[in-house]
C-alpha positions as CSV (number, residue, x, y, z in Angstrom):
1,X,81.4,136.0,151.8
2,X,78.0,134.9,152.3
3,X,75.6,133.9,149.3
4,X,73.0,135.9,149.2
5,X,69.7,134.4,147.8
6,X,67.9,137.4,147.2
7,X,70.3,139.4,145.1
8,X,69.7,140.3,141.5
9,X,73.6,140.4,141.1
10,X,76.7,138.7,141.8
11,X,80.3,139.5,142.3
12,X,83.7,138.3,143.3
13,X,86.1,139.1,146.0
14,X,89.8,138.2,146.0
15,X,92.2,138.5,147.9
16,X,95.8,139.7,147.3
17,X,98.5,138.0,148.9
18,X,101.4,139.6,146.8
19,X,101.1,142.3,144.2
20,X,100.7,140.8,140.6
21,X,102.0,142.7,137.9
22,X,97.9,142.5,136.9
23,X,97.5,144.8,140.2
24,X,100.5,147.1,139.5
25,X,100.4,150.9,139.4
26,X,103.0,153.4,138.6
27,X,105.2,154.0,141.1
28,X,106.2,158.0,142.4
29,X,109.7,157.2,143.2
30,X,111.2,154.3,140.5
31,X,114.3,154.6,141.6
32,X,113.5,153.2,144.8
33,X,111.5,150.1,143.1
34,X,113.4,147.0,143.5
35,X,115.1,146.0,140.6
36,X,116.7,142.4,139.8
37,X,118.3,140.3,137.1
38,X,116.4,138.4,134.6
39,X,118.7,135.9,134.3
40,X,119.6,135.1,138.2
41,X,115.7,136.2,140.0
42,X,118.2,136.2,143.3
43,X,120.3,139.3,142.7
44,X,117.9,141.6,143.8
45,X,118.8,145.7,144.3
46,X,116.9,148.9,145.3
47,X,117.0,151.1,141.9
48,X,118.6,150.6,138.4
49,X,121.8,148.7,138.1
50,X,123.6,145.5,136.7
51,X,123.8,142.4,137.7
52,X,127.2,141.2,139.3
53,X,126.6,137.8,137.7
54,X,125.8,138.2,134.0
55,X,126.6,142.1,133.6
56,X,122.7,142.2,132.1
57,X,120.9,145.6,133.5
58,X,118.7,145.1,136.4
59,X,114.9,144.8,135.4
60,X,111.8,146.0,137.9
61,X,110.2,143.5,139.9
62,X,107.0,145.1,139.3
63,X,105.6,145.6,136.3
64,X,103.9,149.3,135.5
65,X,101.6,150.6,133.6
66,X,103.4,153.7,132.4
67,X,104.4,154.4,129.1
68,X,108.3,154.4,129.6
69,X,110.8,156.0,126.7
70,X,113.8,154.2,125.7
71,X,116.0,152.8,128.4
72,X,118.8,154.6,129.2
73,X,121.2,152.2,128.6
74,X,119.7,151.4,124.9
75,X,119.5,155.5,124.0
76,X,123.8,155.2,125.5
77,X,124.5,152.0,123.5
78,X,122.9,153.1,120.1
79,X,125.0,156.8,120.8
80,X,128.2,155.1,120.8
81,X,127.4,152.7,118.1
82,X,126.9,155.0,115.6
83,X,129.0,157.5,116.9
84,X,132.3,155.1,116.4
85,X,130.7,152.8,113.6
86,X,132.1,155.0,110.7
87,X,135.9,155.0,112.6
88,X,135.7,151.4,113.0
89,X,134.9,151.1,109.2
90,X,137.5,153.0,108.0
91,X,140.0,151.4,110.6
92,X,139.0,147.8,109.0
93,X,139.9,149.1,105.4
94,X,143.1,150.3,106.2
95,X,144.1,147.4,108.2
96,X,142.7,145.0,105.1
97,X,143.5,147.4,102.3
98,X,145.9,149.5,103.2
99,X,148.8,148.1,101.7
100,X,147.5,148.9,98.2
101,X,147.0,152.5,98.8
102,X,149.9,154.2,97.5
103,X,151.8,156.6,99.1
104,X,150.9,155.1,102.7
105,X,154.0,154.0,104.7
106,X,153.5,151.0,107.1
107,X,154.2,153.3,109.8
108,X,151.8,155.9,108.9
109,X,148.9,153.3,108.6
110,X,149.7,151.7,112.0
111,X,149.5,155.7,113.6
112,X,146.6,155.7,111.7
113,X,144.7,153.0,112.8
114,X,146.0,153.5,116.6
115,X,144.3,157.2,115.9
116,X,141.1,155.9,114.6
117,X,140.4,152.9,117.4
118,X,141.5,154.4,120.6
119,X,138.1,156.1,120.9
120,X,136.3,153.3,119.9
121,X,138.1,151.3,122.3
122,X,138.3,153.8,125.4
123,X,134.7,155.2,124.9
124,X,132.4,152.6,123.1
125,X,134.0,149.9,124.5
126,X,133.9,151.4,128.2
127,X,131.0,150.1,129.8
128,X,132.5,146.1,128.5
129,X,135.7,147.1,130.8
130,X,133.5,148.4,133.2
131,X,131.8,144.9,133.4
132,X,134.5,142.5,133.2
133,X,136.4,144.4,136.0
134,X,133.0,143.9,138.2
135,X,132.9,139.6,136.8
136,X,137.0,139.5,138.2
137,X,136.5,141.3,141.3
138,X,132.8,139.3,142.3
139,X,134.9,136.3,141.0
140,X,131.8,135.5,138.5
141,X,133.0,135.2,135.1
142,X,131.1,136.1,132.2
143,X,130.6,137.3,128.8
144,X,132.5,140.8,129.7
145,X,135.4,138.9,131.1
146,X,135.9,137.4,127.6
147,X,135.2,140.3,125.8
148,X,137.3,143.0,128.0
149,X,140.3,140.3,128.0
150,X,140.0,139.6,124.5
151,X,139.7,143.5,123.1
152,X,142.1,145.2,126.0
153,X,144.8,142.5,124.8
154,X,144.7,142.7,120.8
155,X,144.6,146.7,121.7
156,X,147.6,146.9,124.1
157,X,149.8,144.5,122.3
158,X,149.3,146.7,118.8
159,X,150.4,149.9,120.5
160,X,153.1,148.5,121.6
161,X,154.0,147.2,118.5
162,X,153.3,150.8,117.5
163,X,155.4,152.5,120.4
164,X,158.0,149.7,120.5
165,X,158.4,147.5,117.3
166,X,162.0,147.3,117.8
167,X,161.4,144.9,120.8
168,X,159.2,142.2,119.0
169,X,161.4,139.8,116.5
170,X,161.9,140.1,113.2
171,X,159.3,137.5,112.8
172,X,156.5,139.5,113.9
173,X,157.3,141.7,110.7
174,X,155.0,141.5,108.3
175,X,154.2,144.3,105.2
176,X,157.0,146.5,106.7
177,X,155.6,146.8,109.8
178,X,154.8,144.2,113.4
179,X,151.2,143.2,112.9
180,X,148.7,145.0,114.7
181,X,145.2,144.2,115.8
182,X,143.4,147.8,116.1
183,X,140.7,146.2,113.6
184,X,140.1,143.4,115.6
185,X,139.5,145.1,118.5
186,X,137.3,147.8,117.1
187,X,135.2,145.2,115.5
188,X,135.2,143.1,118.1
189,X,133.8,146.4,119.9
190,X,130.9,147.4,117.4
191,X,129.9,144.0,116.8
192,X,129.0,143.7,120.6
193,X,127.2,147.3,121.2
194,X,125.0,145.7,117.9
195,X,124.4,142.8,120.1
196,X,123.0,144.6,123.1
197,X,121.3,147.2,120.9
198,X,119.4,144.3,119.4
199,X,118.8,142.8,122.9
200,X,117.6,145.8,124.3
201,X,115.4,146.5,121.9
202,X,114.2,142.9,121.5
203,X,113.5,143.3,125.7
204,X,112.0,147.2,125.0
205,X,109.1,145.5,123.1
206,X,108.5,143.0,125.2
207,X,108.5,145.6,128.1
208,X,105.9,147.3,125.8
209,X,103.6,144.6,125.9
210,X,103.7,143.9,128.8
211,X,102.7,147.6,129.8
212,X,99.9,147.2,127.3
213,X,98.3,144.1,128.6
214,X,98.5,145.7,132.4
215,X,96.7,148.5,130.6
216,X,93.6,146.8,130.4
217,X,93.3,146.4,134.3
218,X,91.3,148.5,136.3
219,X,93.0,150.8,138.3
220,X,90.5,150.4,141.4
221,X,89.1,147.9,143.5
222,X,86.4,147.0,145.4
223,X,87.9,145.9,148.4
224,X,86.1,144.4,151.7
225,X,86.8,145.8,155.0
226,X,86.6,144.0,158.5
227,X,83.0,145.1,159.2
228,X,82.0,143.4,155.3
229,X,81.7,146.8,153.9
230,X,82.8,148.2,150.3
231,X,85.4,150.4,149.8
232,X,87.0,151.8,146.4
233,X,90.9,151.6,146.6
234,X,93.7,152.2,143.6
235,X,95.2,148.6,142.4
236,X,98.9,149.9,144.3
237,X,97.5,149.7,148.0
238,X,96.3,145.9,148.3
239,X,98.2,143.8,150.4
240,X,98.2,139.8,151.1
241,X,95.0,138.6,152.5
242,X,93.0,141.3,150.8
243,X,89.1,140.6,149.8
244,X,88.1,142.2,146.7
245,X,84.6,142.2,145.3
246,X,84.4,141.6,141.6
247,X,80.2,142.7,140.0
248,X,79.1,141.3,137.2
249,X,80.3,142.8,134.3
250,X,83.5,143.8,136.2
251,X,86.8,143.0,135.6
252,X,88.6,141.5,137.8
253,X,91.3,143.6,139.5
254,X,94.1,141.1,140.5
255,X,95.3,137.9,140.5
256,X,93.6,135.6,142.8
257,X,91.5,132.4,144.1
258,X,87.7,131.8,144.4
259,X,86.7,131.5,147.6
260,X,83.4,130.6,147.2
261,X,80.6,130.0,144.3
262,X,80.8,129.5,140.8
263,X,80.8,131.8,137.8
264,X,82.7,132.3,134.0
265,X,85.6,134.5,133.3
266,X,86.2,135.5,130.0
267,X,90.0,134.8,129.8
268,X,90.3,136.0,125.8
269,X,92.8,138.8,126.6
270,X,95.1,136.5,127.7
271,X,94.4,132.9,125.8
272,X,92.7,134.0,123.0
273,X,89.9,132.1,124.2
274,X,86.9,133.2,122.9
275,X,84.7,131.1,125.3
276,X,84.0,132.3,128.9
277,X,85.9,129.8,131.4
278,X,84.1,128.1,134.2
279,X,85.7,129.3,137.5
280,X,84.5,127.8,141.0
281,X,86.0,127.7,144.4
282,X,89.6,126.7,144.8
283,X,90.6,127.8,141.0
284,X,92.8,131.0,140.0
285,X,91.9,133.9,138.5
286,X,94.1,136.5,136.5
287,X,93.7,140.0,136.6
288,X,92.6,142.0,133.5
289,X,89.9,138.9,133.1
290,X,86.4,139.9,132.8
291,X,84.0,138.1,135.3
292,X,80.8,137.4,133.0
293,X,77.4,139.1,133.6
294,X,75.2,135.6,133.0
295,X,74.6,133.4,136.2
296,X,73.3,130.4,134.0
297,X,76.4,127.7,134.4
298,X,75.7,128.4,138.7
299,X,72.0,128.2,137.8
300,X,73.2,124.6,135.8
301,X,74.5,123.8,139.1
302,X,71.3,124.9,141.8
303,X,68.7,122.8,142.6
304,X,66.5,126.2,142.8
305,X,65.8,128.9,140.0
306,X,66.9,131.8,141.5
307,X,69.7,134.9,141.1
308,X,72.7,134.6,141.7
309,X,74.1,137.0,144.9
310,X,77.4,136.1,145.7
311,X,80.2,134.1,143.9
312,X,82.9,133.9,146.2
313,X,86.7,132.9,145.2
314,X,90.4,133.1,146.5
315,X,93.6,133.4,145.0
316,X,97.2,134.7,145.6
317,X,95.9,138.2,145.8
318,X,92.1,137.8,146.9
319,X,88.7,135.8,146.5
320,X,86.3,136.0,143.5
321,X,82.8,134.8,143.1
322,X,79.9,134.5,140.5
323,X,77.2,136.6,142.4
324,X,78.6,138.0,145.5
325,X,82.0,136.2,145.7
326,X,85.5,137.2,146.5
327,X,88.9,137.5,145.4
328,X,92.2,136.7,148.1
């Protein structure tokens, strides 16, 4: 954009070359978002999911302002944590301490504990089967592979020592009875839904965060058209290449590059900077920044005493300036 001499103001333009999660809006339908993994940014999938690689549910790409509840997966993990916690506790005393109680046969405390950890087997520990089954069929081994193989085979061997002692040898006898692992796959079972509720959660506040930082972005921008005009458009509708015209005082509404000029951003939001950073062509800006009202570093850098009117810049999603600049 050209610098204007005469004008008592300056602004930036930028241009947006790929929507930063600065420049991201809500989106109407977020099942149709594209989702991915954060742990292998190449799986990639239209609406919620989990990746084939890892098992970890699928994240948006974009970034939105919204103030989302609890994932669904969290609010289903915590459900069948504490619905089978108390079953798995009392499964883990009887295998440990059942002996002692009196009146107890071996055979009724094996029934017992097969009672007692089939549901937290078969329902809490669903969605790990769920998983590993996906790791053997994709052929990518992971966590869930180890944890379905280890729990599915301590569980299946102890009901057939339940069903079927008399086919294991007397050597497998132990307190009148073949040992049996129903604890240690119950355990095994709660211990990992506590994992991936403490995941989840750790993830929810980060997600949290993030949704507050992308708060303080405008939701407009100034963007300019073909003919050099000015037009107000939200955040969500900028596309690559897109000029954006940033007025003093203004924050700036996406990531981008100075195209032109020279001008100081106050970058506190993010740094914790508290001093205004000097910004010129050719250098990134972030959106959320604030492009500062004072022209004096450009005036530090003219040979003539005058306003500044346009502070051009570019960037991966527009051009910013000082005076009359801009964002791509």
């Amino acid at each position: 954009m050209a610098h204007d001499p005469h004008a008592h103001h300056r602004h930036a333009e930028a241009a947006n070359p790929t929507p930063s999660p600065s420049a991201t809006g809500g989106s109407d339908d977020v099942d149709a978002a594209w989702y991915t993994c954060p742990m292998h940014p190449e799986v990639r999938q239209r609406g919620p999911g989990h990746c084939p690689k890892c098992g970890m549910a699928l994240e948006p790409e974009l970034a939105t302002t919204e103030d989302d509840a609890v994932s669904p997966e969290l609010r289903d993990f915590t459900r069948r944590f504490w619905w089978t916690l108390p079953l798995t506790v009392v499964v883990l005393v009887i295998a440990m301490a059942g002996h002692r109680l009196p009146g107890w046969s071996p055979e009724a405390r094996t029934w017992m504990e097969l009672v007692l950890a089939t549901p937290v087997v078969a329902w809490a520990g669903w969605p790990f089967f769920a998983r590993g089954w996906v790791s053997f069929r994709t052929r990518q081994l992971n966590m869930w592979s180890l944890i379905s193989v280890g729990v599915a085979a301590a569980f299946l061997y102890s009901v057939a020592a339940t069903l079927v002692p008399w086919v294991f040898p007397s050597t497998f006898v132990e307190h009148g009875r073949v040992g049996v692992y129903y604890e240690a796959a119950a355990v095994i079972v709660s211990l990992t839904l506590l994992g991936q509720m403490l995941e989840l959660q750790a993830r929810s506040k980060t997600s949290a965060a993030i949704r507050a930082l992308l708060g303080l972005a405008p939701k407009t921008a100034r963007r300019v058209t073909a003919d050099g005009k000015d037009e107000d458009v939200p955040i969500s509708v900028l596309h690559v290449g897109d000029r954006v015209r940033v007025r003093p005082g203004e924050k700036v509404p996406t990531d981008g590059k100075v195209l032109d000029g020279r001008s100081h951003v106050d970058e506190s939001m993010l740094t914790g900077e508290p001093v205004p950073v000097e910004k010129s062509a050719g250098d990134a800006v972030i959106g959320a920044t604030q492009n500062a009202r004072s022209c004096s570093s450009w005036l530090r850098h003219s040979a003539r005493r005058r306003r500044c009117s346009a502070w051009p810049m570019s960037s991966p999603t527009g051009s910013f300036s000082p005076c009359s600049r801009s964002l791509c």
